[in-house]
N, CA, C and O atoms as a MOPAC input file, in Angstrom:
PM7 MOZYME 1SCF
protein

 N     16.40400 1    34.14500 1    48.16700 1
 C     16.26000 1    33.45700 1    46.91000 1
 C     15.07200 1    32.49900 1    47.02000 1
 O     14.73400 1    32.31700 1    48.19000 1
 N     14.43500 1    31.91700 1    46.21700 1
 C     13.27800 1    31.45100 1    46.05300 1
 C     13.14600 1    30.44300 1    44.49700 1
 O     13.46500 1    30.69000 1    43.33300 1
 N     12.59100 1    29.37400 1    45.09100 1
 C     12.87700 1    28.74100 1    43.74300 1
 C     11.99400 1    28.45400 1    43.58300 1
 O     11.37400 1    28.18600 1    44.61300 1
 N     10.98400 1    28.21800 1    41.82500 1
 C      9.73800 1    28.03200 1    41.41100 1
 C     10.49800 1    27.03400 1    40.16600 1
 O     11.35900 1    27.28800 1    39.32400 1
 N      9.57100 1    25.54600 1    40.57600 1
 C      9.76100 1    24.64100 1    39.69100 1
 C     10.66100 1    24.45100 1    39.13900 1
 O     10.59100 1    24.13200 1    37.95200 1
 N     12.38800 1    24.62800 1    40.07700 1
 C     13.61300 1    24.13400 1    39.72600 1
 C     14.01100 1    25.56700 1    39.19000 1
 O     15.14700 1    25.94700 1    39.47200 1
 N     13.26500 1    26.33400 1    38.51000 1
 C     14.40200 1    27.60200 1    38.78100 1
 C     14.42200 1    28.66400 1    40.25100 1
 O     13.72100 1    28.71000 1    41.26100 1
 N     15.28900 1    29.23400 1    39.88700 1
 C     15.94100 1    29.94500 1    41.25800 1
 C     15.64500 1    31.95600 1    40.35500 1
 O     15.84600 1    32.48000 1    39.25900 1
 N     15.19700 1    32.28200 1    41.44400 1
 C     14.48600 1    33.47600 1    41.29800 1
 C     14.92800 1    34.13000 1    42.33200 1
 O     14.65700 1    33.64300 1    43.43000 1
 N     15.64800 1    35.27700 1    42.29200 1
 C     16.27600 1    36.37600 1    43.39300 1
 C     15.86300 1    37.69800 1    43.05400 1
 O     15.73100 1    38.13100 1    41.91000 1
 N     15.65500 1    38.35600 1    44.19700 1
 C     15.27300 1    39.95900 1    43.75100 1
 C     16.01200 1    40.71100 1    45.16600 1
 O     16.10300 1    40.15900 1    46.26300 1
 N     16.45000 1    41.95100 1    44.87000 1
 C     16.73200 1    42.67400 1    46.04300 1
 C     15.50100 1    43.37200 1    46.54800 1
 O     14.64900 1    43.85000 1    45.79900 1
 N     15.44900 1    43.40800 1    47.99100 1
 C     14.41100 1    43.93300 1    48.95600 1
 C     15.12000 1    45.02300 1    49.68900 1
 O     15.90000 1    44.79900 1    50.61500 1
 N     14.73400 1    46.56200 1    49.10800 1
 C     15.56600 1    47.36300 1    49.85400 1
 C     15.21900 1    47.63300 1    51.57000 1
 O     14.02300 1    47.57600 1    51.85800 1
 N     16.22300 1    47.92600 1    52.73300 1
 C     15.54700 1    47.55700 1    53.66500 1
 C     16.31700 1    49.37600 1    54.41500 1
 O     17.14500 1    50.12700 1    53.90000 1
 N     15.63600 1    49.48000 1    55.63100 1
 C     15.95900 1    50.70200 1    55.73700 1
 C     16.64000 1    50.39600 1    57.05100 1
 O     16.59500 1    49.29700 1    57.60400 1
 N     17.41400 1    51.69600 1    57.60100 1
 C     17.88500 1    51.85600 1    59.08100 1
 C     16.90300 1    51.41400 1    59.91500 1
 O     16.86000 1    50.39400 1    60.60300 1
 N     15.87600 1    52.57400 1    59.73000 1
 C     15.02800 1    52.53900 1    61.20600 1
 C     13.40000 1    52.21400 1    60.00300 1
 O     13.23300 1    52.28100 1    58.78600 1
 N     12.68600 1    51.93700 1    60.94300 1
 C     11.16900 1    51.90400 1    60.23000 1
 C     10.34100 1    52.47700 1    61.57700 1
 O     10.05400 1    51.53100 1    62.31000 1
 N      9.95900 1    53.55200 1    62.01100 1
 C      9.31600 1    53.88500 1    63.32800 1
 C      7.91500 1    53.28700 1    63.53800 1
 O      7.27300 1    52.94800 1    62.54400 1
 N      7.46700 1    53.15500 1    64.61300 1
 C      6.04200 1    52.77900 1    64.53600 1
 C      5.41400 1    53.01700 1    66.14100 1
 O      5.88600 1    52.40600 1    67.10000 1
 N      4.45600 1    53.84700 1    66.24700 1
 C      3.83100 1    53.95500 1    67.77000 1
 C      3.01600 1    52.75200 1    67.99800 1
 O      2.17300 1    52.46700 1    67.14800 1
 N      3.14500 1    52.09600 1    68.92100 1
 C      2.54900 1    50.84800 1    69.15900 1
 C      1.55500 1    51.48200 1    69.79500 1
 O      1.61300 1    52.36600 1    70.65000 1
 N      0.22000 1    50.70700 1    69.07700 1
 C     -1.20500 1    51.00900 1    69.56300 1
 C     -1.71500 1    49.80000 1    70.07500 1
 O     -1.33000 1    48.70800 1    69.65800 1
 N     -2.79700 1    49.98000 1    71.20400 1
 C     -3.08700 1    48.94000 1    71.70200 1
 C     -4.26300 1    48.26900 1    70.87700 1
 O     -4.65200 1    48.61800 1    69.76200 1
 N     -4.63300 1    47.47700 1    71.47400 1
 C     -5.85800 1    46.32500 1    70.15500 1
 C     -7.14000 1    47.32400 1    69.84000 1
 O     -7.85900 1    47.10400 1    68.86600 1
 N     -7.45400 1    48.82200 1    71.04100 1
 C     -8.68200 1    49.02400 1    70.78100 1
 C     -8.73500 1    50.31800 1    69.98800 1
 O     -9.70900 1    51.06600 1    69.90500 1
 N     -7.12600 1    50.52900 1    69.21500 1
 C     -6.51700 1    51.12800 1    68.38600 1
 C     -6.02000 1    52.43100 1    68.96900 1
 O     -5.60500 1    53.31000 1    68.21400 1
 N     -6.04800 1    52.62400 1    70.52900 1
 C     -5.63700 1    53.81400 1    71.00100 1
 C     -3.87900 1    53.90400 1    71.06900 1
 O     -3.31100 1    52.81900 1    70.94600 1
 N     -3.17000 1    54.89600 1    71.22000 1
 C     -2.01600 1    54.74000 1    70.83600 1
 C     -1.20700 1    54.22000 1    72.85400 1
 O     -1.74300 1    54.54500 1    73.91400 1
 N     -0.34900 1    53.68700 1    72.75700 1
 C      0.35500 1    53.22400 1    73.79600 1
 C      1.39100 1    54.42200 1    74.31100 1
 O      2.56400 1    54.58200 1    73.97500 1
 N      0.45600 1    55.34100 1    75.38300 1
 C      0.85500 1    57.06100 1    75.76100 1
 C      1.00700 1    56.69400 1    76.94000 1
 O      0.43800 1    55.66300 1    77.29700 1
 N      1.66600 1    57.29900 1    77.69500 1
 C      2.02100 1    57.42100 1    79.36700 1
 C      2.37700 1    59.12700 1    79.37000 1
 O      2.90500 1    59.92400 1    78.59500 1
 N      1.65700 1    59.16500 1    80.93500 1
 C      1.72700 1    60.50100 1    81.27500 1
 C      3.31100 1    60.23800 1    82.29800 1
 O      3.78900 1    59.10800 1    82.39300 1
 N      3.91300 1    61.37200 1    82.93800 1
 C      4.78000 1    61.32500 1    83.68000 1
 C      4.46000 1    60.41500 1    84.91800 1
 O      5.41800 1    59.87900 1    85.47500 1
 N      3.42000 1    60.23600 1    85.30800 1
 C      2.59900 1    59.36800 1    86.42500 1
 C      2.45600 1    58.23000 1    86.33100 1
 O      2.02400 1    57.51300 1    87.23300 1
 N      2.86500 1    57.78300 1    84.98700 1
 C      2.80300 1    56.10300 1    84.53600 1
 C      1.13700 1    55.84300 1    84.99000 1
 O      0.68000 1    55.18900 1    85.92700 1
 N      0.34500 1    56.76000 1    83.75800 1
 C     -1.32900 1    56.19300 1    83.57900 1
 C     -1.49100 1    56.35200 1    81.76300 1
 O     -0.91700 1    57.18100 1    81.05800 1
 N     -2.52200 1    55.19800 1    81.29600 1
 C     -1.98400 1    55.29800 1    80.21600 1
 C     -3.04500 1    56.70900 1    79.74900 1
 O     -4.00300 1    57.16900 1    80.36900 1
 N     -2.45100 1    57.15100 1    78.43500 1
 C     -3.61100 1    58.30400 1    78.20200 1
 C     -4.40700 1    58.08900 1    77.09100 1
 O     -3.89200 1    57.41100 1    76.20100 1
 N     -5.36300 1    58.43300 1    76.94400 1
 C     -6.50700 1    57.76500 1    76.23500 1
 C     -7.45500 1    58.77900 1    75.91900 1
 O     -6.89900 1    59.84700 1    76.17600 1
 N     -8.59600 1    58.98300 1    75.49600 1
 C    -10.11700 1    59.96800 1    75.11900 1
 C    -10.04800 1    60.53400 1    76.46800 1
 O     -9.66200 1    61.66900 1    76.74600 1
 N    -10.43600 1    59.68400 1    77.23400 1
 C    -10.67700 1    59.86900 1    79.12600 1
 C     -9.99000 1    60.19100 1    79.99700 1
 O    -10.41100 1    60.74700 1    81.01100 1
 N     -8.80700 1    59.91100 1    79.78100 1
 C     -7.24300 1    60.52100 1    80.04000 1
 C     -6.81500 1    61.42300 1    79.26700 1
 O     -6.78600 1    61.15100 1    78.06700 1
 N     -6.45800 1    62.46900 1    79.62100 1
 C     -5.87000 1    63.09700 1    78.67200 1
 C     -4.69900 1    63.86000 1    79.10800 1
 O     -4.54800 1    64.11700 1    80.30300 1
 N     -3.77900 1    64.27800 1    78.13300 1
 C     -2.63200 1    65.27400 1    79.21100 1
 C     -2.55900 1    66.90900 1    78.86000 1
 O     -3.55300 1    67.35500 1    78.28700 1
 N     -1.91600 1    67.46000 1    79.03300 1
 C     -1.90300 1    68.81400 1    78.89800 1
 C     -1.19800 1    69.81000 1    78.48500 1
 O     -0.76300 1    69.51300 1    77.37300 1
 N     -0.88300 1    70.75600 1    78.77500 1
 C     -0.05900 1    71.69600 1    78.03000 1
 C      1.40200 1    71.47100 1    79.45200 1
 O      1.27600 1    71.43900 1    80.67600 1
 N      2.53600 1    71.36900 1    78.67500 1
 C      3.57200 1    71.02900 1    79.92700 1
 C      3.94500 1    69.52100 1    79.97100 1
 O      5.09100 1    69.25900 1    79.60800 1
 N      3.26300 1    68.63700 1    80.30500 1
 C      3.44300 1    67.21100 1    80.47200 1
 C      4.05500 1    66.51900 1    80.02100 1
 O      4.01300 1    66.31600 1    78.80800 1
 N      4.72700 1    65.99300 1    80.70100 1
 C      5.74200 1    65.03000 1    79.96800 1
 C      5.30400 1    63.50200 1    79.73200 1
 O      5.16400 1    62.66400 1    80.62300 1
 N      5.16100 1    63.35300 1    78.67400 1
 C      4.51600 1    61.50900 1    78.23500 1
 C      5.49100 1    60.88700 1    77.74300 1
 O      6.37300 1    61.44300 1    77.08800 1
 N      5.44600 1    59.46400 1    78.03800 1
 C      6.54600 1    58.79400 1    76.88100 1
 C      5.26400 1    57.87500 1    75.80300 1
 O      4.12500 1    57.42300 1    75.91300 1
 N      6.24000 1    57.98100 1    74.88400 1
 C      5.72000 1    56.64400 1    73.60900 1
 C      6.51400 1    55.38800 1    73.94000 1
 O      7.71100 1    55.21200 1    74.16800 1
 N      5.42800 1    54.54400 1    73.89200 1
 C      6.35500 1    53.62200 1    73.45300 1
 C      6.49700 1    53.05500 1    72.30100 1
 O      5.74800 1    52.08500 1    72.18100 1
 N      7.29400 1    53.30800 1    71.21100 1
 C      7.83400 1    52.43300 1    70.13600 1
 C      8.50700 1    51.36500 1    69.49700 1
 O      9.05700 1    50.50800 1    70.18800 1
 N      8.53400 1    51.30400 1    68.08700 1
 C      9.37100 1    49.95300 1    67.54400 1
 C     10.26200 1    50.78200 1    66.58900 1
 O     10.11100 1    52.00200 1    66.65100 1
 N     11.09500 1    50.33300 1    65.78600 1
 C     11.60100 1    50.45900 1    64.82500 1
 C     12.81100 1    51.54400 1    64.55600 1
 O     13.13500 1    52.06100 1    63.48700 1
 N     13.37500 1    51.72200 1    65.86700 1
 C     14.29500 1    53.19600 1    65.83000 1
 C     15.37000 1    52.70300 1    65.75400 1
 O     16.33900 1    53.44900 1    65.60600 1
 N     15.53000 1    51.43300 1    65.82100 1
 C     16.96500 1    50.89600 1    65.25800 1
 C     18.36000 1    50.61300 1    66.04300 1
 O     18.29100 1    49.81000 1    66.97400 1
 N     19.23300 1    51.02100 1    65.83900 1
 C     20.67100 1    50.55700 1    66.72600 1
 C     20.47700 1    51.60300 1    67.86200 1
 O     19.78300 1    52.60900 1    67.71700 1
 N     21.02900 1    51.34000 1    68.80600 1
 C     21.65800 1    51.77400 1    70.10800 1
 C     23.34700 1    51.60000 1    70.50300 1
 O     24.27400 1    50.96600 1    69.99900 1
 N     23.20100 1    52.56000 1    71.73400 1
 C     24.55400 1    52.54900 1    72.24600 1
 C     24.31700 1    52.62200 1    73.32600 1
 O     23.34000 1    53.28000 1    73.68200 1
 N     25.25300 1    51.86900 1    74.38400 1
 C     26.08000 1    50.55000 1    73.88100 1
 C     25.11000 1    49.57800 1    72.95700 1
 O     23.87900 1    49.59300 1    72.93500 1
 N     25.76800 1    48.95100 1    72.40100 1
 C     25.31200 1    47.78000 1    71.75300 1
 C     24.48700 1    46.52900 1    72.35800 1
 O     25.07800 1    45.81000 1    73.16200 1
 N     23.43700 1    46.29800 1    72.08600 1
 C     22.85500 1    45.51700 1    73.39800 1
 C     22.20000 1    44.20200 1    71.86900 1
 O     21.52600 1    44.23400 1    70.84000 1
 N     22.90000 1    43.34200 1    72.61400 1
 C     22.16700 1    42.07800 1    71.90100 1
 C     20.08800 1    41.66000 1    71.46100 1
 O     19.32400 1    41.41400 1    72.39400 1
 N     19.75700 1    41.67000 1    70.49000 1
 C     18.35300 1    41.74100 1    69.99900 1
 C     17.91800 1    40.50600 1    71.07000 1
 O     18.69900 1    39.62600 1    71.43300 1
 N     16.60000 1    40.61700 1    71.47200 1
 C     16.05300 1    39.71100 1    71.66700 1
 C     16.38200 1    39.20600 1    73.44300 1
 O     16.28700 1    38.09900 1    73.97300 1
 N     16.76700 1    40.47600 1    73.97900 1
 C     17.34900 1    40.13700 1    75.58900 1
 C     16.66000 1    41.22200 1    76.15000 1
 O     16.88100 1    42.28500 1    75.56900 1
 N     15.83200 1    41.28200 1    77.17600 1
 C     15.33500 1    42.65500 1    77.80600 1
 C     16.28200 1    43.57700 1    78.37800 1
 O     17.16200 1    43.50800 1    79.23600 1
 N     15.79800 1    44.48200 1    77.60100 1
 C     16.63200 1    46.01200 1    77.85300 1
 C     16.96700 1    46.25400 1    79.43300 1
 O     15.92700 1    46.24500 1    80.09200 1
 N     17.90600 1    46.42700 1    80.06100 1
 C     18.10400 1    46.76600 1    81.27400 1
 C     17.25900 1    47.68200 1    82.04600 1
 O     16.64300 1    48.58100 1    81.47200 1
 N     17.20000 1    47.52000 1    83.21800 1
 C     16.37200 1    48.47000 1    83.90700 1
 C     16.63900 1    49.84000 1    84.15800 1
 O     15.85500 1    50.76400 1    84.37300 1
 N     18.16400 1    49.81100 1    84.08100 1
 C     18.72000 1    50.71200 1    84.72900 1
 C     19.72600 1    51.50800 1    83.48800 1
 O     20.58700 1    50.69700 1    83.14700 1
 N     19.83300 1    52.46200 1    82.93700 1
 C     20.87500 1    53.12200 1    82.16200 1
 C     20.20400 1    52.09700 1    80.75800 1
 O     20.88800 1    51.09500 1    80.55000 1
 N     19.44200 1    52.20300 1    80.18200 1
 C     19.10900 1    51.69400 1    79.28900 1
 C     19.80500 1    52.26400 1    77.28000 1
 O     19.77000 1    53.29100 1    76.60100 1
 N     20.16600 1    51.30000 1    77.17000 1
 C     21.11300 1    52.23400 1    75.60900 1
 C     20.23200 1    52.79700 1    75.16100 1
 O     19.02800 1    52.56900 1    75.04400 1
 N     21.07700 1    53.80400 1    74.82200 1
 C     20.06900 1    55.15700 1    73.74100 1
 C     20.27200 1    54.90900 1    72.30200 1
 O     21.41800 1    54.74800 1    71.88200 1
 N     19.12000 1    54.85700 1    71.40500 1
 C     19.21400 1    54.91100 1    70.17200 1
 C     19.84100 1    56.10800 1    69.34300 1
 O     19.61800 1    57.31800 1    69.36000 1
 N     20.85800 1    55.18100 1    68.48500 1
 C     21.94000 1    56.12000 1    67.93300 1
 C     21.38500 1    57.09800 1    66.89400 1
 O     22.19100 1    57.99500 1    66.64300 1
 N     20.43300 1    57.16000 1    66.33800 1
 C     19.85200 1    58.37200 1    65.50300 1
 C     19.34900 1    59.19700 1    66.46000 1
 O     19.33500 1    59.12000 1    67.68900 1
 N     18.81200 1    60.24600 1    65.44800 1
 C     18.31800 1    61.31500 1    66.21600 1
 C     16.45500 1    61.12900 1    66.00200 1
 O     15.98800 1    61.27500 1    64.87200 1
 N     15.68400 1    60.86000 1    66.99300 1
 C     14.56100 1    60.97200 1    67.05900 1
 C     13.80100 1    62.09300 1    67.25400 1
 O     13.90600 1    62.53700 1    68.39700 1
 N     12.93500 1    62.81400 1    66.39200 1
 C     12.33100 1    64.11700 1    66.32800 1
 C     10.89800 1    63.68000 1    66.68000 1
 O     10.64300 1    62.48000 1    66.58700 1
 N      9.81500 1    64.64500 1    67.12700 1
 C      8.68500 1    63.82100 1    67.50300 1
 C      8.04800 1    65.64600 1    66.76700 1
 O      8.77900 1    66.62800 1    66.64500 1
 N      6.37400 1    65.57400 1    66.36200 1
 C      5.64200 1    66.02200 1    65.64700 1
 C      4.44300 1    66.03900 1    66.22900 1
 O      3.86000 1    64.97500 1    66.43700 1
 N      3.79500 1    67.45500 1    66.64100 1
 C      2.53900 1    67.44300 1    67.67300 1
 C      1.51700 1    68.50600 1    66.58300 1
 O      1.76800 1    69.71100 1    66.55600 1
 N      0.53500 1    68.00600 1    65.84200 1
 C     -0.35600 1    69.02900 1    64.41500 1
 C      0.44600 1    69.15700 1    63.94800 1
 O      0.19300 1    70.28600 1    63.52900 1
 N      2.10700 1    68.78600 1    63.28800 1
 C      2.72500 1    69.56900 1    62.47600 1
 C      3.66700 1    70.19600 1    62.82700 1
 O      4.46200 1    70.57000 1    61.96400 1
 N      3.85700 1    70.47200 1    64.01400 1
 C      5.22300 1    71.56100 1    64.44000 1
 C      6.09300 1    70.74900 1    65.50600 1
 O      5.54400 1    69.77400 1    66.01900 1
 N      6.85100 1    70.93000 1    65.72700 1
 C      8.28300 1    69.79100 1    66.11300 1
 C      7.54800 1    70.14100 1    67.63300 1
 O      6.78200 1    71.04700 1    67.96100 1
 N      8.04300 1    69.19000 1    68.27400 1
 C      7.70600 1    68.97400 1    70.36000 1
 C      9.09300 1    68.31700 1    70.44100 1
 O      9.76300 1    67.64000 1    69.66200 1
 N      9.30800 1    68.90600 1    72.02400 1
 C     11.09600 1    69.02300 1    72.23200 1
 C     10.79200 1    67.32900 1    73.12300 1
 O     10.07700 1    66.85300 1    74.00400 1
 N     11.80500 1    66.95500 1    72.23900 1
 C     12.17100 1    65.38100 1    73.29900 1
 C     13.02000 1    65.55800 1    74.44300 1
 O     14.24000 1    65.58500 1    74.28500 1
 N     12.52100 1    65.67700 1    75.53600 1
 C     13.31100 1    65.80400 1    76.67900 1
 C     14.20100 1    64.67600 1    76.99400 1
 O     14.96700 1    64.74100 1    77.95500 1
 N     14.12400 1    63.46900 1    76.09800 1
 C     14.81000 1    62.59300 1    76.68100 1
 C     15.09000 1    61.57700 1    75.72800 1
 O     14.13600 1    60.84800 1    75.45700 1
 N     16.58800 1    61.26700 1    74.93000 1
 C     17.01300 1    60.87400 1    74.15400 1
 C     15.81000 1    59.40000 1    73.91600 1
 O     15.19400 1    59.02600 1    74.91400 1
 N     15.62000 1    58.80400 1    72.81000 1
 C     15.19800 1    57.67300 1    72.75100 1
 C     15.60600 1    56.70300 1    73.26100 1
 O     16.73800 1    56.60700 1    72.78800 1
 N     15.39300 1    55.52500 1    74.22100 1
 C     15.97000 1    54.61700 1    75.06100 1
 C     15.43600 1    53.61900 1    74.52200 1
 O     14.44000 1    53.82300 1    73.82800 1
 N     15.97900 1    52.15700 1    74.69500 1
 C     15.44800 1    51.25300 1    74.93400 1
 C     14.10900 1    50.78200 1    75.71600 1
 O     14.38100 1    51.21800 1    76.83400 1
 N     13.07800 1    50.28600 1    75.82200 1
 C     12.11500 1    50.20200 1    76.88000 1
 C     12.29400 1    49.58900 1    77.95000 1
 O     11.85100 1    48.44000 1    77.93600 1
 N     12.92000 1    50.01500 1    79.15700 1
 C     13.44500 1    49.07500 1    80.41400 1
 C     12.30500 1    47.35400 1    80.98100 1
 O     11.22400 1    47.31600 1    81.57000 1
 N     13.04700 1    46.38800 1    80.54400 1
 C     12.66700 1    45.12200 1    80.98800 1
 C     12.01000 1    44.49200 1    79.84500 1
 O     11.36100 1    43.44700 1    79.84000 1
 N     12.30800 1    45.38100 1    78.75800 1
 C     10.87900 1    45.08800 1    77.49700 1
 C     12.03400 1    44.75700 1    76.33800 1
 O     13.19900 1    45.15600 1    76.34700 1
 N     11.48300 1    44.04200 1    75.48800 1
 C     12.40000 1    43.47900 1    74.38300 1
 C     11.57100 1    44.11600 1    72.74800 1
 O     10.41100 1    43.89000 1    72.40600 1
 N     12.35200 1    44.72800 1    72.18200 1
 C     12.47700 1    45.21700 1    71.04300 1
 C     11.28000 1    46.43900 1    71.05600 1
 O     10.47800 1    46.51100 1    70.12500 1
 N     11.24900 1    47.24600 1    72.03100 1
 C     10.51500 1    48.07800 1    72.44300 1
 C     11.51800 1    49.86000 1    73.00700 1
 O     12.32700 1    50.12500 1    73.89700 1
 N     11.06400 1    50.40400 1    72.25100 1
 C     11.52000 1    51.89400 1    72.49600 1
 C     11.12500 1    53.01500 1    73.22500 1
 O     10.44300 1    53.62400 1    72.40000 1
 N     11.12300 1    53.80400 1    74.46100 1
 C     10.27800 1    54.61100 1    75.15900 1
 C     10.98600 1    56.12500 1    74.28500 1
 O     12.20400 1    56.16400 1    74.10900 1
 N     10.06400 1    57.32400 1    73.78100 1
 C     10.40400 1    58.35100 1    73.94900 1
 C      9.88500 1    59.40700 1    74.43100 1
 O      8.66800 1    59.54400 1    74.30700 1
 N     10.48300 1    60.19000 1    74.94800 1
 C     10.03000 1    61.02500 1    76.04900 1
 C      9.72900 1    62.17000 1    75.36100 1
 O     10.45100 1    62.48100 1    74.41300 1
 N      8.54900 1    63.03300 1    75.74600 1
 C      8.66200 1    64.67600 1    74.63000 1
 C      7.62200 1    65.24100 1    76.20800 1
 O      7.04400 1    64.73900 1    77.17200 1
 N      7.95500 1    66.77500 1    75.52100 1
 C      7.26600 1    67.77100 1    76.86300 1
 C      5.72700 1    68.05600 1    75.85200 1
 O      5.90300 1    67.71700 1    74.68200 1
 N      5.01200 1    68.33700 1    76.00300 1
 C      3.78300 1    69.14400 1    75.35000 1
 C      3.92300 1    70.61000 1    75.64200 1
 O      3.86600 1    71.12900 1    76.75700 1
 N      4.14400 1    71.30500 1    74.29700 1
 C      4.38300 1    72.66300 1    74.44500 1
 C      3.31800 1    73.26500 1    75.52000 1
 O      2.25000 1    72.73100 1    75.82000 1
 N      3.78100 1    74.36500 1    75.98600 1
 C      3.11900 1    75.40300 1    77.05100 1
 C      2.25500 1    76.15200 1    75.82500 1
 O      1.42000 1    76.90000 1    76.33400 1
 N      2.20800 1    76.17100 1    74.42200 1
 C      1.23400 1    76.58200 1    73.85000 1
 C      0.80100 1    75.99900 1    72.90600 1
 O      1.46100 1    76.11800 1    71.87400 1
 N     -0.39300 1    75.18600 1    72.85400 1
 C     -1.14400 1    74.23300 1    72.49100 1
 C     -2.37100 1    74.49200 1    72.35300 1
 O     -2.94700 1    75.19200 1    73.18600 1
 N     -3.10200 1    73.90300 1    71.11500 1
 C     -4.67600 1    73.63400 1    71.24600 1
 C     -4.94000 1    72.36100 1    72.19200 1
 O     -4.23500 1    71.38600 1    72.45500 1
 N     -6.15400 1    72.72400 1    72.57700 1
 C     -6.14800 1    71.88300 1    73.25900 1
 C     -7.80300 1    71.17100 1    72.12400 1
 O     -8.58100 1    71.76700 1    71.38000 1
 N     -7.67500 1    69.42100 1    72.62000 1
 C     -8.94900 1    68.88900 1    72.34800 1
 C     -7.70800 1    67.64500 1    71.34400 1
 O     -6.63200 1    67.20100 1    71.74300 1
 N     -8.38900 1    67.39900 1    70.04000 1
 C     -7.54600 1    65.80500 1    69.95800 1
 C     -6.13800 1    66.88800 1    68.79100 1
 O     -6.22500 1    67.85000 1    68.02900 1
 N     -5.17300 1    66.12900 1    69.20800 1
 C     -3.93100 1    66.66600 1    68.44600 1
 C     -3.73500 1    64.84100 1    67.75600 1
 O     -4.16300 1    63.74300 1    68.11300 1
 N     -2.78700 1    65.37800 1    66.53800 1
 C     -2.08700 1    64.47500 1    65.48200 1
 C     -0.58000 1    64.53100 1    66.50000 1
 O     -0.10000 1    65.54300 1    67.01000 1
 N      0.00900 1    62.96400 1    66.60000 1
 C      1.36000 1    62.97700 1    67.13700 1
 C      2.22800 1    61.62700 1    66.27300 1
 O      1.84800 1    60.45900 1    66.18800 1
 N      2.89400 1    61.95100 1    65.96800 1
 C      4.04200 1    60.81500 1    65.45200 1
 C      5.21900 1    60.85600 1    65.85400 1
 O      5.34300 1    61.35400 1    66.97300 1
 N      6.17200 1    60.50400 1    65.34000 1
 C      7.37900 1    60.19400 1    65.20500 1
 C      8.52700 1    60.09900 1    64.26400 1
 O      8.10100 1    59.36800 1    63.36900 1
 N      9.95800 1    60.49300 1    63.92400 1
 C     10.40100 1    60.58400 1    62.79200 1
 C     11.94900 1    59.74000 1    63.33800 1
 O     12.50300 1    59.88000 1    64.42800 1
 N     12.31300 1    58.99400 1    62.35800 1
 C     13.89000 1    58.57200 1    62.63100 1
 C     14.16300 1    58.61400 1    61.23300 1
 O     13.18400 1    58.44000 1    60.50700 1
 N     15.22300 1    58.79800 1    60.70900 1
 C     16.18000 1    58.75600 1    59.34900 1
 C     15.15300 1    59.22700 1    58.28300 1
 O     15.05800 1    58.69000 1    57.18000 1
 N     14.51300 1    60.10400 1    58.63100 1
 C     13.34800 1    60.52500 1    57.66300 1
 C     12.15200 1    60.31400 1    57.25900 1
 O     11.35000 1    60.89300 1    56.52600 1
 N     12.20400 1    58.57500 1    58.40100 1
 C     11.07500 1    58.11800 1    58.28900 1
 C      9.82100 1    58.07500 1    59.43900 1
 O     10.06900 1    57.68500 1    60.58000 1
 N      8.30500 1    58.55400 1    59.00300 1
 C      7.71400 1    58.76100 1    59.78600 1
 C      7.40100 1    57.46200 1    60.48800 1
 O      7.67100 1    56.34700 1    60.04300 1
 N      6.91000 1    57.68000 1    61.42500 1
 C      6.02500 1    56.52400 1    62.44500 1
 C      4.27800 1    56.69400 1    61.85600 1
 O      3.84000 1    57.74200 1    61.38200 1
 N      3.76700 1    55.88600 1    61.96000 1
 C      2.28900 1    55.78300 1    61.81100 1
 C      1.83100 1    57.33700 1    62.96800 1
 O      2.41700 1    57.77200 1    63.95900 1
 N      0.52200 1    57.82300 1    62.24200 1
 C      0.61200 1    59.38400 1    63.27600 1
 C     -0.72700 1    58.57300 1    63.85400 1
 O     -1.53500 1    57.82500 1    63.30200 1
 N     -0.57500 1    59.11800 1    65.36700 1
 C     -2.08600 1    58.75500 1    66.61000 1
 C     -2.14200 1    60.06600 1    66.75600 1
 O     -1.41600 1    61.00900 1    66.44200 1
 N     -3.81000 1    59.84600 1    67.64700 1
 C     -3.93000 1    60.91600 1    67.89400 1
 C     -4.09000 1    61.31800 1    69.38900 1
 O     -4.86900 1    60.49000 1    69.86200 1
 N     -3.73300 1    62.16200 1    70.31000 1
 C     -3.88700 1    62.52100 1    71.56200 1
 C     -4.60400 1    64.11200 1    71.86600 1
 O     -4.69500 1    65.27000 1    71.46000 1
 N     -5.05300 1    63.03700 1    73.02000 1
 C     -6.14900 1    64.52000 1    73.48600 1
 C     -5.50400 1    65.23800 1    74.69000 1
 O     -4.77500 1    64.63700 1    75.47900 1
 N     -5.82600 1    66.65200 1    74.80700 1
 C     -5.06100 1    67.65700 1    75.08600 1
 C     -6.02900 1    68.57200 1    75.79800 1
 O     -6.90200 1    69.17400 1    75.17200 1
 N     -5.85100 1    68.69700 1    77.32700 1
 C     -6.79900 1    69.65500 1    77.97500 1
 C     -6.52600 1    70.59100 1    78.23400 1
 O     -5.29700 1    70.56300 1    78.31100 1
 N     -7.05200 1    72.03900 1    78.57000 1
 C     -6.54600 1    73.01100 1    78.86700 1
 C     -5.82700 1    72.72000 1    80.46500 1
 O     -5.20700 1    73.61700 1    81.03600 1

């Protein structure tokens, strides 16, 4: 509610489950890890097979229930209770690994996906989807 010059002014703000978002770093590249924990970048790149995680925001509740604002455990980290689908040019990439919390990191999401065994290779479109809603799409480069 909000009040302008003694009156009181209310509006509803519809708000959603999840809001996804790939966190990019400041020099706008997207925040990618290869299975090797290096980040991937123009110069880095990964490949057909590889397993990368994202790290994200906005995927919403987990299980168990873990209090906002406390770093995610290191160990057995809660999995986010929707279903997270991930999007490589357009065609679905298999998440090998339920969406987690980001271990030691606060309000931060890792998800894991394989890069299909058949791929273009050179820069691909990648996002993210929870409750229908997309994540901002980056882009990753892809070597033979």
């Amino acid at each position: 509610m909000v009040t302008d010059d003694g009156r009181q002014i209310s509006s509803s703000l519809p708000m959603g489950l999840t809001a996804p978002a790939i966190w990019v770093n400041p020099d706008g590249s997207p925040f990618l890890l290869d299975a090797d924990n290096f980040m991937l970048d123009a110069a880095r790149r990964t490949h057909a097979r590889a397993r990368i995680q994202i790290l994200a925001t906005g995927l919403g509740a987990v299980r168990p229930y873990w209090e906002a604002g406390t770093p995610a455990p290191l160990e057995n980290p809660p999995e986010v209770v929707t279903d997270v689908t991930a999007w490589l040019d357009g065609g679905p990439v298999q998440v090998t690994r339920r969406a987690v919390l980001a271990p030691g990191l606060i309000g931060f999401y890792l998800v894991e996906i394989e890069i299909p065994s058949i791929v273009n290779f050179g820069p691909a479109e990648l996002y993210i989807e929870a409750e229908g809603q997309q994540s901002n799409h980056v882009r990753v480069y892809i070597d033979p």
